[in-house]
VEXDREN-2710 file (C-alpha; in Angstrom, 1 decimal):
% VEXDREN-2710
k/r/px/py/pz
1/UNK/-10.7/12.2/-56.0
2/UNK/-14.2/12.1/-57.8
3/UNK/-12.5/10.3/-60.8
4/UNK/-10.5/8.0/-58.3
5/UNK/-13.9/6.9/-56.7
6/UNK/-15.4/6.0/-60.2
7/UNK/-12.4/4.1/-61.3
8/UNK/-12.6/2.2/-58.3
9/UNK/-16.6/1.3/-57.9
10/UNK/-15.9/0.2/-61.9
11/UNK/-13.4/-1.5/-60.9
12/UNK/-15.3/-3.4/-58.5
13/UNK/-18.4/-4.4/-60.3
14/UNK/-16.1/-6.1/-63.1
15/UNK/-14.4/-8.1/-60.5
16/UNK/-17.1/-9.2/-58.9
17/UNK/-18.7/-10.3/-62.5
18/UNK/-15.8/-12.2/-63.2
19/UNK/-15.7/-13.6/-59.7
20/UNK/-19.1/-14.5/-60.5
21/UNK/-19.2/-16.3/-63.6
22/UNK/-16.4/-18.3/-62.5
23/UNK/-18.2/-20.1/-59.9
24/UNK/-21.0/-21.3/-62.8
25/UNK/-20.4/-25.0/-63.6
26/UNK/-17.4/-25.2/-66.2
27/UNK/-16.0/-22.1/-66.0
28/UNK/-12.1/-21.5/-65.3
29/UNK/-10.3/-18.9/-63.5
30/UNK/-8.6/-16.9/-66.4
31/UNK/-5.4/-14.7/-65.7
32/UNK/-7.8/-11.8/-66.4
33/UNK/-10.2/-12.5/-63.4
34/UNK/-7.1/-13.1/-61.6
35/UNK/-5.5/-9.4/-62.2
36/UNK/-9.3/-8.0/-61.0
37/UNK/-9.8/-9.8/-58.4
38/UNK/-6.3/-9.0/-57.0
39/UNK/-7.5/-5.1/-58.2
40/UNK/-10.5/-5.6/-56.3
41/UNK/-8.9/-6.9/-53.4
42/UNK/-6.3/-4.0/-53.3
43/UNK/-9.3/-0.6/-53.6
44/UNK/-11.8/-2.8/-51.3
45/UNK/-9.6/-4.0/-48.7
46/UNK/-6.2/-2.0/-48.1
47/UNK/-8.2/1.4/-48.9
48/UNK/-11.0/1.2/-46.5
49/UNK/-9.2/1.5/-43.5
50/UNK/-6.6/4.5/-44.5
51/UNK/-6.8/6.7/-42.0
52/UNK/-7.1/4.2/-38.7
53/UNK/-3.7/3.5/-36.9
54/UNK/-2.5/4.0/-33.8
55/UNK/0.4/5.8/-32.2
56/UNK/0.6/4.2/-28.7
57/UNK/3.3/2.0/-27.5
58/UNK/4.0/0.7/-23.9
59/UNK/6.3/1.5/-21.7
60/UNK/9.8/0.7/-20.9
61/UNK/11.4/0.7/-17.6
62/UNK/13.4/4.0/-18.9
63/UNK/10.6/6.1/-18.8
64/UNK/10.3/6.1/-15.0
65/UNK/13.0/6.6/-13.2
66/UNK/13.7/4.9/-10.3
67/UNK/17.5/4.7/-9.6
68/UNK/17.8/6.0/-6.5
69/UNK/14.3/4.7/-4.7
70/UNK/15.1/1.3/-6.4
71/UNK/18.8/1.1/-5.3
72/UNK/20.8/-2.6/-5.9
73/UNK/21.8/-4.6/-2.6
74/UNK/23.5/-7.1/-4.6
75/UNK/20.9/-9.7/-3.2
76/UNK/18.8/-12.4/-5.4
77/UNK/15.3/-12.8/-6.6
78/UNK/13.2/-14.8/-4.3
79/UNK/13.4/-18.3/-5.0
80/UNK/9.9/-20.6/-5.3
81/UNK/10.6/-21.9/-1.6
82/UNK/11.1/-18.5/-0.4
83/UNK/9.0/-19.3/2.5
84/UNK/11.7/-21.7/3.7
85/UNK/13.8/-18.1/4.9
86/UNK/11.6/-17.4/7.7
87/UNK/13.0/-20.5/9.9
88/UNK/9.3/-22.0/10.6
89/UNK/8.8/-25.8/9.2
90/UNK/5.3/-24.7/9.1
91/UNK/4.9/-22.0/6.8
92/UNK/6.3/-23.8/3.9
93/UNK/3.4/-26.9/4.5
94/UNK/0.7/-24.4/5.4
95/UNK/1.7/-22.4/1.6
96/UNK/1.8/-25.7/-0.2
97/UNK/-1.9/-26.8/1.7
98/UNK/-3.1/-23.6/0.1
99/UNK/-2.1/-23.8/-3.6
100/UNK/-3.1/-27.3/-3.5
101/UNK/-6.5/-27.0/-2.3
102/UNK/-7.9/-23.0/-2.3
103/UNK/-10.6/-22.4/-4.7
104/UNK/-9.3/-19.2/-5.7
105/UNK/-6.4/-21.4/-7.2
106/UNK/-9.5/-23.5/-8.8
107/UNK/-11.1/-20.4/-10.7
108/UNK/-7.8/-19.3/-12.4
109/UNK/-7.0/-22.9/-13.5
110/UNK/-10.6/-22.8/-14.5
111/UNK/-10.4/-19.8/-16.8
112/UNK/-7.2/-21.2/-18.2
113/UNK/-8.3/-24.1/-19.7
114/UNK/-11.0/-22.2/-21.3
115/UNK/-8.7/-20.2/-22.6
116/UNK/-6.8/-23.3/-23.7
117/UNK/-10.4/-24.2/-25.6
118/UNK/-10.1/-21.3/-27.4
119/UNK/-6.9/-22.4/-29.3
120/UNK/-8.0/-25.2/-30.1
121/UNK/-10.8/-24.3/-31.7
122/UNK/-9.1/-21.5/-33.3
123/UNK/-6.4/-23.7/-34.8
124/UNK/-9.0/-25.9/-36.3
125/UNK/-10.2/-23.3/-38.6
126/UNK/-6.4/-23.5/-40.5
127/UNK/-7.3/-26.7/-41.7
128/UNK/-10.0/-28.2/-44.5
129/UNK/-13.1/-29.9/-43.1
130/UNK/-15.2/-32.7/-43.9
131/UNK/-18.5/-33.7/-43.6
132/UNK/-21.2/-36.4/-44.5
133/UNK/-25.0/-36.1/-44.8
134/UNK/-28.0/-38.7/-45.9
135/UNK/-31.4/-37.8/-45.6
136/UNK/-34.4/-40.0/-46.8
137/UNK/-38.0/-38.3/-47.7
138/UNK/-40.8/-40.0/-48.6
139/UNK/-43.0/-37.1/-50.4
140/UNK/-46.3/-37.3/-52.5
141/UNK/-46.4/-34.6/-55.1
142/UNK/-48.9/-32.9/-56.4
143/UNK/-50.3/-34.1/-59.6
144/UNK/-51.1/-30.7/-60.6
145/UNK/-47.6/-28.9/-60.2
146/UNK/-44.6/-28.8/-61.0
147/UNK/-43.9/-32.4/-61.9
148/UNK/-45.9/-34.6/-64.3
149/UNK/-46.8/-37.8/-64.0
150/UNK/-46.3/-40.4/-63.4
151/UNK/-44.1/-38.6/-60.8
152/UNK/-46.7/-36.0/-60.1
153/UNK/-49.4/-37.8/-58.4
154/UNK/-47.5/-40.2/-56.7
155/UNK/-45.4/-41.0/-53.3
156/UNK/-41.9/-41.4/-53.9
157/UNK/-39.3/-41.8/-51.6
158/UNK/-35.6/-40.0/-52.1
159/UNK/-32.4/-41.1/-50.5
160/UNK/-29.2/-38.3/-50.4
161/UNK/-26.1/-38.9/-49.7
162/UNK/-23.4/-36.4/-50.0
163/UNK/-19.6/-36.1/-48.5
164/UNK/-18.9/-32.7/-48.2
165/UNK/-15.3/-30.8/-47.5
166/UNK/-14.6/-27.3/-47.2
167/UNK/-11.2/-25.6/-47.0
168/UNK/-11.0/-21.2/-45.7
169/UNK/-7.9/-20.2/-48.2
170/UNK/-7.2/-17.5/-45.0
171/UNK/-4.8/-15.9/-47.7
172/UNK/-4.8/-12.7/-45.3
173/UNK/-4.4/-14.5/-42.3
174/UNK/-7.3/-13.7/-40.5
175/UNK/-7.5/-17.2/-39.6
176/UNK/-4.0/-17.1/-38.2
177/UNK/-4.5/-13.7/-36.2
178/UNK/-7.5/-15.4/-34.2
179/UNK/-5.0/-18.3/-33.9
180/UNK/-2.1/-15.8/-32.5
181/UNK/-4.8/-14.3/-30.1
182/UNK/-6.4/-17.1/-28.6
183/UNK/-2.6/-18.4/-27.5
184/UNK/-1.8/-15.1/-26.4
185/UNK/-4.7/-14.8/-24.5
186/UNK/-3.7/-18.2/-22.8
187/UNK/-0.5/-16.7/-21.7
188/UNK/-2.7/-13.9/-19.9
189/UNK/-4.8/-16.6/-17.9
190/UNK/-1.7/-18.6/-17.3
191/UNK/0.1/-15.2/-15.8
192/UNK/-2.7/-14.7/-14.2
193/UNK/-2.9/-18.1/-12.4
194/UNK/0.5/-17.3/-11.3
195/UNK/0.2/-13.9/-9.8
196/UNK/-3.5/-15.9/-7.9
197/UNK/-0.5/-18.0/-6.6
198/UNK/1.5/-15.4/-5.8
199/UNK/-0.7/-13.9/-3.9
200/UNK/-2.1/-16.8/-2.1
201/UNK/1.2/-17.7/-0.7
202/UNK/2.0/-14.3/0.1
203/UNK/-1.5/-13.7/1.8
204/UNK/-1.0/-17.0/3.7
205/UNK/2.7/-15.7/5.3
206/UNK/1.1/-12.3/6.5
207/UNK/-1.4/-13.9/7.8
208/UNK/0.8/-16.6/9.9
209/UNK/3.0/-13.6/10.8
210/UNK/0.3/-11.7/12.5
211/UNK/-1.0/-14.9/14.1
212/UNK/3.2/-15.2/15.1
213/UNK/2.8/-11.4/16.2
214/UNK/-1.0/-11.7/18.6
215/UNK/1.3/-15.0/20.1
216/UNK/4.2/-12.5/20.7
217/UNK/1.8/-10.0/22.1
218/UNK/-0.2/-12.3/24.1
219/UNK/3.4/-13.5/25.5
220/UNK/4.3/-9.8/26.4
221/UNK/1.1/-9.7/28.4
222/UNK/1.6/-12.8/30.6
223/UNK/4.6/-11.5/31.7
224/UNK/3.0/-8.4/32.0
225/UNK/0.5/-10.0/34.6
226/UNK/3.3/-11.8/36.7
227/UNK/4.9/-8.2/37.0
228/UNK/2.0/-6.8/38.6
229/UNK/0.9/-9.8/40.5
230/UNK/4.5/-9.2/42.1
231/UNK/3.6/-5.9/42.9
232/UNK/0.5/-6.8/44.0
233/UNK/2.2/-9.0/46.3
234/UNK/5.1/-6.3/47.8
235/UNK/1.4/-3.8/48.2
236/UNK/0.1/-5.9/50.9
237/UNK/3.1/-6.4/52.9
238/UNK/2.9/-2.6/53.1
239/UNK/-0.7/-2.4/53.6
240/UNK/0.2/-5.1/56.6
241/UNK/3.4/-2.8/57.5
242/UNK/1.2/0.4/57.4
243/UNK/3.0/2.3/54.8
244/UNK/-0.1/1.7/52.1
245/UNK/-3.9/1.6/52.3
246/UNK/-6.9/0.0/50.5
247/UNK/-6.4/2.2/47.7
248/UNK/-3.2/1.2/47.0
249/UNK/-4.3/-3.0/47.2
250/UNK/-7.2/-2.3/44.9
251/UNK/-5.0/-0.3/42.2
252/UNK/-2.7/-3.3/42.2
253/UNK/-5.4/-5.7/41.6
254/UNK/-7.1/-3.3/39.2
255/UNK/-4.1/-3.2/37.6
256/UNK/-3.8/-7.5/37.1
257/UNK/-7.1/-7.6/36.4
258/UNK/-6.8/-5.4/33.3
259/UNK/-3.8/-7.4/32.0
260/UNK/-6.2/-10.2/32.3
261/UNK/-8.5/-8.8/30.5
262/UNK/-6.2/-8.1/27.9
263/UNK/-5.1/-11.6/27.4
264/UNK/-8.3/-13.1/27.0
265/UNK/-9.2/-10.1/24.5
266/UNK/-5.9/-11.3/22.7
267/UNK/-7.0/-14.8/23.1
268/UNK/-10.0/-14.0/20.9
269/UNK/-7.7/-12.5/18.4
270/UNK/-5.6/-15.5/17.5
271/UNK/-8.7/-17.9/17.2
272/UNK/-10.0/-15.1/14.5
273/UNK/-7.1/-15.3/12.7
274/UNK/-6.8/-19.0/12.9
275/UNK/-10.3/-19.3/11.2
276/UNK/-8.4/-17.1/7.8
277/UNK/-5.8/-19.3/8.3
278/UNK/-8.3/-21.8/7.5
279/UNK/-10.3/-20.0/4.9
280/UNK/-7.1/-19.2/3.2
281/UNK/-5.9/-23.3/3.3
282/UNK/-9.9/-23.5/1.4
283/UNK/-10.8/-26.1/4.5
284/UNK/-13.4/-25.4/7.3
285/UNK/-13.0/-23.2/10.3
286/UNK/-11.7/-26.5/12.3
287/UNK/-8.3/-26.6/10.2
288/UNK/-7.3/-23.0/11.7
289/UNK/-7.7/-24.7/15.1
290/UNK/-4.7/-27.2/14.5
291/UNK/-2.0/-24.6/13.5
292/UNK/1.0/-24.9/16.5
293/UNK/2.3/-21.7/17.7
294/UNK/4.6/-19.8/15.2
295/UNK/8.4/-19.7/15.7
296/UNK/9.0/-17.3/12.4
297/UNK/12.7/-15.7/12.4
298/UNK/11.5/-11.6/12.6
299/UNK/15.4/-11.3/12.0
300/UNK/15.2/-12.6/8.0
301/UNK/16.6/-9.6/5.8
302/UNK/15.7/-9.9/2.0
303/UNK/18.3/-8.3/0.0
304/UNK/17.3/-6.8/-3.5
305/UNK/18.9/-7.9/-6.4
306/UNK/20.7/-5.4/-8.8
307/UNK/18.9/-3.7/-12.0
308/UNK/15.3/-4.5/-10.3
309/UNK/13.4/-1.9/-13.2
310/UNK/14.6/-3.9/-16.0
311/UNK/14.3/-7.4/-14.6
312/UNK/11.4/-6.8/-13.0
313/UNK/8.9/-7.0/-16.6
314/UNK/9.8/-10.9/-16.8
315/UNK/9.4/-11.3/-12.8
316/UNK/6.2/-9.9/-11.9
317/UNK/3.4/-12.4/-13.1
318/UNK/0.6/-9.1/-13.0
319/UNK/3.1/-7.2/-15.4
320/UNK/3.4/-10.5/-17.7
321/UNK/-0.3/-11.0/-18.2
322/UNK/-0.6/-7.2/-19.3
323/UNK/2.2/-7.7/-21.8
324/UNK/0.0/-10.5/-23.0
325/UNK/-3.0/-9.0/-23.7
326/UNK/-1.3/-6.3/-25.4
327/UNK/0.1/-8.9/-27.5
328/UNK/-3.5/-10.3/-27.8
329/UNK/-4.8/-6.7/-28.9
330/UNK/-2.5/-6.5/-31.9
331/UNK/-3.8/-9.8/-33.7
332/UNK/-7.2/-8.5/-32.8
333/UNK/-5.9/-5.8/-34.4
334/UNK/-4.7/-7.5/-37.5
335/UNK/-7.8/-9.8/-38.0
336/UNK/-10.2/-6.6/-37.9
337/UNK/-8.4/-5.5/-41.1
338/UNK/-8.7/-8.8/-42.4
339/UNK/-12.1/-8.3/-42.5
340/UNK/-11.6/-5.8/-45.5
341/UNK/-10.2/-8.5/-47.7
342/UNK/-12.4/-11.5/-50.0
343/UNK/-12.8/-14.3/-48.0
344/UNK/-11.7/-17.7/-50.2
345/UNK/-13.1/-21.0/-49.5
346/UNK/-12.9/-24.1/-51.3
347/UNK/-15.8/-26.6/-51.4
348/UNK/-16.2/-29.6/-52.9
349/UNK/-18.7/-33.0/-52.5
350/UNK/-19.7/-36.2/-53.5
351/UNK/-22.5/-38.7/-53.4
352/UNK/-26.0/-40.3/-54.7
353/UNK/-29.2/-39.0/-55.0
354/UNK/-32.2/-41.1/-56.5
355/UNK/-35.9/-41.6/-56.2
356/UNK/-36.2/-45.2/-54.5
357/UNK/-33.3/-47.5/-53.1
358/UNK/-32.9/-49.3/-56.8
359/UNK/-30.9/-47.2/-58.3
360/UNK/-29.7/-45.3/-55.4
361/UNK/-25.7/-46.3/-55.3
362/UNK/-25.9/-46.5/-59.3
363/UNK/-23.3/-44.4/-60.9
364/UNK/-25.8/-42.8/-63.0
365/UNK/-26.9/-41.5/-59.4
366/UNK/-23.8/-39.4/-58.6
367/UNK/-24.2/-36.2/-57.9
368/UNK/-20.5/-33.3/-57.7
369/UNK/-20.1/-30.5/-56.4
370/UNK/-16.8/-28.2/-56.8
371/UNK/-16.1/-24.6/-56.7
372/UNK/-14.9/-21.6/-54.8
373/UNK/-17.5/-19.7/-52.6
374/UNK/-16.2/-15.8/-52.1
375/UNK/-17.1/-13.1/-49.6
376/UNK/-15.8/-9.7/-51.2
377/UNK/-17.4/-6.5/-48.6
378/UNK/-18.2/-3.7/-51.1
379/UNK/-20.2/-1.6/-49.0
380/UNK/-21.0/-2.0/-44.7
381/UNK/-22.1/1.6/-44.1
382/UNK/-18.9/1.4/-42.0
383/UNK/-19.3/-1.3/-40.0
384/UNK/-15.9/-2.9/-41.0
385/UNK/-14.0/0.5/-40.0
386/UNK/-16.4/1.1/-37.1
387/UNK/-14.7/-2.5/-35.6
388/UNK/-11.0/-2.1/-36.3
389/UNK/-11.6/1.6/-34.3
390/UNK/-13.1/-0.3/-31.6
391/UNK/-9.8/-2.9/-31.9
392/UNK/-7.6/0.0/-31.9
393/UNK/-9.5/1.4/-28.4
394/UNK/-9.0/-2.0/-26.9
395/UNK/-5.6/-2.1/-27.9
396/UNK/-4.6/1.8/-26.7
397/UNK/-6.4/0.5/-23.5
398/UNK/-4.1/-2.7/-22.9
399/UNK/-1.1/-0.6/-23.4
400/UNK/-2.6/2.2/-20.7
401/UNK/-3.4/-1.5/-18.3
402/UNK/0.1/-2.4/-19.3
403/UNK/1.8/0.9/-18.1
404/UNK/-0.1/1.4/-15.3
405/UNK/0.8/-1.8/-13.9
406/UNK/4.4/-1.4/-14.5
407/UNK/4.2/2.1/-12.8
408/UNK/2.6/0.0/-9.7
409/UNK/5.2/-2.7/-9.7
410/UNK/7.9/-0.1/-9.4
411/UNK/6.6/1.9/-6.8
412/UNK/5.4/-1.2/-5.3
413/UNK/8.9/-2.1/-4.2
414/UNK/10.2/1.6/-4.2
415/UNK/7.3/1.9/-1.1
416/UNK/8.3/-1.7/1.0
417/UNK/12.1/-0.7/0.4
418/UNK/11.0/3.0/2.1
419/UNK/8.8/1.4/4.7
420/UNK/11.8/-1.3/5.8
421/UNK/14.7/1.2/6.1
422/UNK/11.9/3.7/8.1
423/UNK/11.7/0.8/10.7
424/UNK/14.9/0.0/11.1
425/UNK/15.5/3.3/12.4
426/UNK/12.7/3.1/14.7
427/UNK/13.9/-0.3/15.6
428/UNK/16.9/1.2/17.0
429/UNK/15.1/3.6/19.2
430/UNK/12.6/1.9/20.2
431/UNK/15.3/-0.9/21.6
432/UNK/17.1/1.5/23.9
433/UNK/13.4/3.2/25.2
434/UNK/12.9/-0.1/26.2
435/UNK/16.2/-0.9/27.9
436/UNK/15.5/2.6/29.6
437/UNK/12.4/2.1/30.6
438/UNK/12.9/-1.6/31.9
439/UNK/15.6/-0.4/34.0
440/UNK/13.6/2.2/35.3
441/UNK/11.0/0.1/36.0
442/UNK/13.1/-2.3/38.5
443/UNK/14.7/0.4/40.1
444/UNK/11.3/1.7/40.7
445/UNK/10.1/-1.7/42.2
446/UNK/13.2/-2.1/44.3
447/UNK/12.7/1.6/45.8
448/UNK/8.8/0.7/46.5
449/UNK/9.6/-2.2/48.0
450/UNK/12.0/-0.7/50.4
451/UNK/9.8/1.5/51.3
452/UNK/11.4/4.6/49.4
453/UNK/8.9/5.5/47.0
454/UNK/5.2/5.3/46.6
455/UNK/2.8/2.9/44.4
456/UNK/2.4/5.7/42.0
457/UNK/6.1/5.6/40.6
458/UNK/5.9/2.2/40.1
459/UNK/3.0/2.3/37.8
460/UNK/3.9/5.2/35.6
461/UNK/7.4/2.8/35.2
462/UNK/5.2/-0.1/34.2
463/UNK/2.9/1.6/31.9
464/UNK/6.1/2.9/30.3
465/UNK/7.6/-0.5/30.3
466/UNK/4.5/-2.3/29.1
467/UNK/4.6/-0.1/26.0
468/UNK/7.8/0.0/24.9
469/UNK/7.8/-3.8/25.1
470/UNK/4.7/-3.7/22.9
471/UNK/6.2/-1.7/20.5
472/UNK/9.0/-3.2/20.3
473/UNK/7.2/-6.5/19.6
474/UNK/5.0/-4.7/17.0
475/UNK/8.4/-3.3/15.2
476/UNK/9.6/-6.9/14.9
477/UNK/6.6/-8.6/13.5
478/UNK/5.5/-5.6/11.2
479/UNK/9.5/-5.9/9.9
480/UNK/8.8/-9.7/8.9
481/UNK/5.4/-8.7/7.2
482/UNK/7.2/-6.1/4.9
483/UNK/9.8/-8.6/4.3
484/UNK/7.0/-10.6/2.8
485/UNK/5.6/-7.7/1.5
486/UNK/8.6/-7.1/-0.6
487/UNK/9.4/-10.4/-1.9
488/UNK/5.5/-10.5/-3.1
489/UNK/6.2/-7.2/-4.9
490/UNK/10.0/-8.8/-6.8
491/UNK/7.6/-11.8/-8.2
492/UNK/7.3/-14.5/-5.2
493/UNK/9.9/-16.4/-7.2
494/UNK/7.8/-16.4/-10.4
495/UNK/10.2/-15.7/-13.6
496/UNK/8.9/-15.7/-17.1
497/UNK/12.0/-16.5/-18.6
498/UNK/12.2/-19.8/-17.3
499/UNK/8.7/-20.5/-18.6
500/UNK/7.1/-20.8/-21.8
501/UNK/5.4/-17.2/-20.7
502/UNK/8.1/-15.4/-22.0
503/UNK/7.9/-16.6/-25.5
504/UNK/5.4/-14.8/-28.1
505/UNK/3.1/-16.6/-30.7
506/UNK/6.6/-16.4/-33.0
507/UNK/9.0/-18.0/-31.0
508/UNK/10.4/-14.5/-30.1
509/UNK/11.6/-12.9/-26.3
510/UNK/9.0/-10.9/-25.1
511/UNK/10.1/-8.0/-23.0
512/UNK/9.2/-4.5/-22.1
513/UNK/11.4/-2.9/-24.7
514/UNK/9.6/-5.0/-27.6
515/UNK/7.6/-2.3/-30.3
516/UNK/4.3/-2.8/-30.8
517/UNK/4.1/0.0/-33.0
518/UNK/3.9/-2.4/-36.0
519/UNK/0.4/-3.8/-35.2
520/UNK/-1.0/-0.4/-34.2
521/UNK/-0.4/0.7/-38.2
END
């Protein structure tokens, strides 16, 4: 090992030499500084970072099972105009109002084109650049110094021009790998953007289906109010008849004055959730004002597609923009170890330089320039190894983001798949308590009025009534908002196949199954 080391450091110093002398005016690159350069190249570079890998890999779909909570109902993926489903001519326009204008929507489009930027000016490093320069200094020198007259002494004035280009070799693609980053780093904020949209349109349906369910509730209560304004009514014939008292009047008109209350608590309600309606459409409070009454279908049933686990990588924009910057890790990855390797750049220039504008464009004023400039790192104290590490924690901590997010997804839909069928049970109950306690409640009514049974019964049948109805409305409503709850948890539509998002920086299907073992080694 000793003996290795002093090969190695020899090794180096007669490279670099070489290297050296051949960037002196009229030397050549001989096949011998070639062969230790390329020596140099191998026990600086390749060497250094032995030792630093990575054994991490993301996750495929087949290491969570999820077979029987995720089970096929031979539906389809939601569709862009999923909205559409729902039966309100509303929704859809309210949805598009919202992607069009919400500043939420702004900010992602905002930090895609800067991420756009970043290619750009990443690509532009692949190619040779020029440049051009004059300067003109008027300068008395010192007749004491290094010039003698009749220079020293006496103001001059110099003119410099010079045309300058400059060309990185990047023969170990570290160019490239900033290149490969930057566009997959685009993808990310372009996922991104999609799952803002996702979740714009999704947030906008919830919130239009609880405005849908205070309307439904506020519907319940009017009714509720003509109910016991009837009573009410059939109270003070029997107060007239004998058969009640005061008591009896005022409970009735307690009663109706509650409801009332009720409905104007409910009225408040619906203008707060107009107002985010509004915020949501990114217009003022007004906006919310001018939504009309909902008529959304509670009925709509979304039917999940088969094989959800493994279609679901290329549906969900969240899990797409984690596959990204995984992808984005690995040519951080590769450009770190670049680092160990001699940069190469080509320079070259041409132009005048003369004392005074006489002979200024004269050829005998010319002034070349030509020659390789070379970086070679021989010793960092570790800073070189200290930053792929650091790459190599990023990366290990994209692929944690990554699996964490697919673990979500699926259990995402596992839970609004759970949460719908729990419902529907209840829905069936809670239906026939209602029909039970609606037909209780007009018997009761038709007894009271006859004169056959007191106040008392016919309250306890209302109150049971009144909340049956209630939960029945709640039920319906809360079975919509899952249903929008799932189909923002299969994508909202989005699919990366169909995109550009589902192509890497090689023209190559990116999926969950793809190994990213090689740029982890």
């Amino acid at each position: 090992m000793i003996a290795t080391s002093i090969f190695n450091s020899d090794l180096k110093k007669r490279a670099m030499k070489h290297l050296s002398l051949s960037a002196l005016p009229g030397k050549s690159l001989s096949k011998g500084v070639l062969a230790a350069a390329v020596a140099a190249v191998f026990v600086a570079g390749c060497a250094n970072y032995s030792g630093i890998s990575s054994e991490k890999q993301i996750a495929t779909t087949d290491n969570y099972v999820s077979t029987q909570s995720i089970a096929g109902q031979g539906g389809n993926w939601p569709a862009l105009d999923w909205a559409k489903q729902f039966g309100d001519p509303q929704l859809p326009q309210l949805i598009d109002e919202a992607l069009e204008g919400n500043p939420t929507i702004a900010q992602a489009q905002a930090r895609l084109g800067k991420a756009s930027s970043y290619i750009e000016s990443s690509r532009s490093s692949l190619y040779p650049k020029v440049n051009g320069s004059y300067s003109w200094t008027r300068e008395l020198y010192s007749a004491n110094a290094l010039f003698p007259p009749p220079y020293g002494g006496t103001w001059f004035s110099e003119n410099n021009a010079l045309a300058s280009a400059s060309w990185d070799l990047d023969l170990w693609g570290k160019n490239r790998s900033w290149l490969n980053m930057a566009v997959s780093q685009e993808k990310a904020a372009e996922a991104d953007m999609q799952q803002a949209r996702v979740t714009l349109a999704t947030s906008v349906a919830r919130t239009y289906n609880q405005l849908a369910l205070l309307y439904a509730l506020r519907d319940v209560t009017q009714r509720e109010i003509a109910n016991r304004e009837n009573v009410g009514r059939i109270t003070n014939g029997r107060v007239a008849a004998g058969l009640d008292t005061n008591v009896e009047r005022r409970t009735a008109e307690g009663n109706v004055a509650t409801s009332q209350t009720n409905l104007s608590e409910l009225d408040g309600q619906i203008e707060s959730v107009r107002y985010q309606l509004a915020a949501l459409l990114g217009k003022g409070p007004d906006r919310g004002l001018q939504i009309a009454k909902q008529v959304i279908d509670p009925n709509i049933n979304v039917l999940v597609p088969d094989n959800i686990p493994a279609d679901l990588v290329s549906r969900r924009p969240d899990i797409v923009a984690a596959r990204w910057q995984v992808e984005a890790a690995t040519h951080n990855i590769k450009e770190a170890k670049a680092e160990f390797f001699p940069d190469i750049n080509l320079a070259a220039g041409f132009g005048f330089d003369a004392f005074g504008w006489g002979r200024f464009l004269q050829s005998s004023s010319r002034q070349i320039q030509a020659g390789p400039a070379i970086h070679l790192p021989i010793f960092d104290a570790g800073v070189l190894r200290a930053q792929l590490k650091g790459r190599y924690a990023d990366f290990e901590g994209d692929v944690a983001n990554y699996n964490q997010t697919l673990i979500n997804a699926l259990n995402d839909v596992a839970s609004n798949l759970s949460a719908i069928r729990a419902l529907d049970k209840q829905m069936g109950d809670a239906q026939r308590a209602l029909g039970a306690a609606t037909s209780a409640y007009n018997l009761a009514v038709i007894r009271y009025k006859a004169g056959l049974s007191p106040q008392l019964q016919v309250l306890t049948a209302d109150q049971n009534r009144l909340a049956n109805e209630q939960t029945v409305t709640n039920l319906r409503l809360r079975r919509s908002d899952l249903q929008i709850a799932l189909i923002k948890s299969l994508g909202g539509g989005f699919d990366a196949t169909t995109s550009n998002l589902a192509i890497d920086g090689s023209g190559q299907k990116v999926s969950a199954d793809k190994n990213t073992k090689q740029a982890a080694n």
